[in-house]
C-alpha positions in Angstrom: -14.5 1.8 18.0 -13.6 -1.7 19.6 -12.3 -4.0 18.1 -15.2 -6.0 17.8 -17.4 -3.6 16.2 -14.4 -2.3 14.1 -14.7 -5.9 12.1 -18.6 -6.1 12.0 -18.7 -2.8 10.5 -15.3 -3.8 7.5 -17.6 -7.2 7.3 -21.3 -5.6 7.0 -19.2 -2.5 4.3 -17.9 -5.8 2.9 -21.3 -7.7 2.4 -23.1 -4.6 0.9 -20.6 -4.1 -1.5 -21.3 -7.3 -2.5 -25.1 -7.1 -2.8 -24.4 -3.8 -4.6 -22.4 -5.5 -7.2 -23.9 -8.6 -7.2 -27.3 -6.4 -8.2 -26.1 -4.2 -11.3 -26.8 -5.8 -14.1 -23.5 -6.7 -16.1 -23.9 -4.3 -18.9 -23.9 -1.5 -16.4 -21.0 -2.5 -14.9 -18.4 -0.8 -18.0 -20.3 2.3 -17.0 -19.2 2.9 -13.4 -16.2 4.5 -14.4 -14.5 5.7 -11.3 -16.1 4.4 -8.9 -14.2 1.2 -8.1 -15.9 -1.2 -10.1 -13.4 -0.8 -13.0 -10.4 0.7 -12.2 -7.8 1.5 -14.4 -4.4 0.6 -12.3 -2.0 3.0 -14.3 -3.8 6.2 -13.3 -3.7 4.8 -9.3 -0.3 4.1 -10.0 0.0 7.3 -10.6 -2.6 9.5 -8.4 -0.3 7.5 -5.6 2.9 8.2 -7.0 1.9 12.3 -7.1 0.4 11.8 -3.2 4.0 10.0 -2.3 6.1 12.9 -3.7 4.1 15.7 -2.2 4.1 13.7 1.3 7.9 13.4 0.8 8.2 17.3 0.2 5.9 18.0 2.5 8.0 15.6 5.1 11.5 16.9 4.2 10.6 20.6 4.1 9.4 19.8 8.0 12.6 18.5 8.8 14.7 21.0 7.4 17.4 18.8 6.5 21.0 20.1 6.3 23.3 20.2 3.3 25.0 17.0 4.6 22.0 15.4 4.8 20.8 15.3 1.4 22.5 12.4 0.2 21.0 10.9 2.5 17.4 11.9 1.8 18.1 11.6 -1.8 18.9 7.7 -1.1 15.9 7.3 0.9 13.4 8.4 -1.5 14.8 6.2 -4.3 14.6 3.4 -1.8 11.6 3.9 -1.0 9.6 4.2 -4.3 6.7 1.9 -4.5 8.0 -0.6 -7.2 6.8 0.1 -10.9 4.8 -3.3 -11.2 2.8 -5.4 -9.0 5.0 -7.1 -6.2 2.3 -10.0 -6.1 2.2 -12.1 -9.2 -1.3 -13.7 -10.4 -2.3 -17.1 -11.6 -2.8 -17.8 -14.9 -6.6 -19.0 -14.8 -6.3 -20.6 -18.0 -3.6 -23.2 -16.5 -5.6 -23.3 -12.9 -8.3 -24.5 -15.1 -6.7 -27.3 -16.5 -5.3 -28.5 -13.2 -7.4 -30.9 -10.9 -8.5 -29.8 -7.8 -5.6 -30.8 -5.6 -2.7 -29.3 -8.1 -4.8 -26.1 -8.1 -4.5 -25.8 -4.6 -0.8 -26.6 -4.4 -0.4 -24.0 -7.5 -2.3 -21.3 -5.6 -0.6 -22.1 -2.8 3.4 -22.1 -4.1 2.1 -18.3 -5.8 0.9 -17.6 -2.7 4.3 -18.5 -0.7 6.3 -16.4 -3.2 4.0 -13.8 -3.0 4.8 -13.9 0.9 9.1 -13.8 0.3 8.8 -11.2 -2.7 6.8 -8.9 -0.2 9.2 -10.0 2.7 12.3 -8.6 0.8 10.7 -5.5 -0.4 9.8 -4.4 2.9 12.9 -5.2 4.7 14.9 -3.2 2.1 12.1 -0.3 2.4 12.6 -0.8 6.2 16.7 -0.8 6.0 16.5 2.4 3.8 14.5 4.1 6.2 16.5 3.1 9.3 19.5 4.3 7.2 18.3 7.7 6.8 17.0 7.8 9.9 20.5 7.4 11.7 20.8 10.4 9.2 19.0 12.8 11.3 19.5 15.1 14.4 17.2 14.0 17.2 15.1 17.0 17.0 14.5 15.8 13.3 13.6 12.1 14.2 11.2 13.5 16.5 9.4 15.3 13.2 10.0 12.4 11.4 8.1 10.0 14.1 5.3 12.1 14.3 5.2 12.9 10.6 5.4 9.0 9.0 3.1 7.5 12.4 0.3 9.9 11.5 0.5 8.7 7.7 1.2 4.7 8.4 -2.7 4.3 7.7 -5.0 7.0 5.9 -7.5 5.8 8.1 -5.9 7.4 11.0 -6.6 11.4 11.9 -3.9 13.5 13.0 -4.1 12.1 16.5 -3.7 9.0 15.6 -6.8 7.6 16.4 -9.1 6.4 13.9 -11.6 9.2 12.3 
């Protein structure tokens, strides 16, 4: 897909989803259950958490790391553990409420900006843990591990790559 058509189809997804919700009546809302309307955040948490560790098996059995390498490894997976709450903070509606118009927006936007650094730092210390294990590896192994972590980067992509 271009470009182009990529972003009219997320925006016409985006728009029905909309009118779908926008269209069930409130009281059927509670009833949903897994389909997204309602979503319980500790069992993603966790449905993530067991994808993660059977990727990372899955990954270091492919790369059939040496003894001297599992420190290494070992270092690299703690590193690299989504965090165990939210990186993003929210805003208290209550106290947006009782701010005028202009403080909300300079609220919203302060969150916002340390939104932006908390996620800056996690990534670059994700990103230095994964450069220090990779330094770890023979080059036959960091050819595995290229073509292993670029085929999961999004779960939108197929094997090839290229979106499905």
């Amino acid at each position: 897909m271009t470009r182009l058509n990529t972003t009219r189809f997320a925006l016409s997804v985006l728009l029905a989803g909309s009118a779908f919700a926008a269209v069930i009546p409130a009281q059927a809302q509670p009833m949903m259950g897994d389909m997204g309307m309602h979503h319980d955040d500790s069992r993603m948490h966790e449905r993530m958490t067991k994808q993660m560790e059977k990727n990372q098996a899955d990954l270091k059995a492919k790369l059939h790391l040496a003894a001297s390498q599992e420190g290494a490894w070992n270092t690299f997976v703690q590193a690299t553990k989504p965090p165990a709450k939210p990186i993003a903070q929210g805003v208290d509606r209550a106290e947006l409420a009782a701010l005028k118009t202009p403080e909300r927006l300079d609220k919203m936007n302060a969150v916002h900006i340390a939104n932006q650094k908390a996620m800056e730092t996690h990534m670059k210390q994700r990103n230095d843990a994964i450069r220090e294990f990779y330094n770890h590896l023979s080059a036959e192994q960091q050819n595995v591990f290229d073509a292993e972590t670029l085929r999961g980067s999004s779960h939108m992509m197929g094997p090839s790559g290229k979106r499905d």
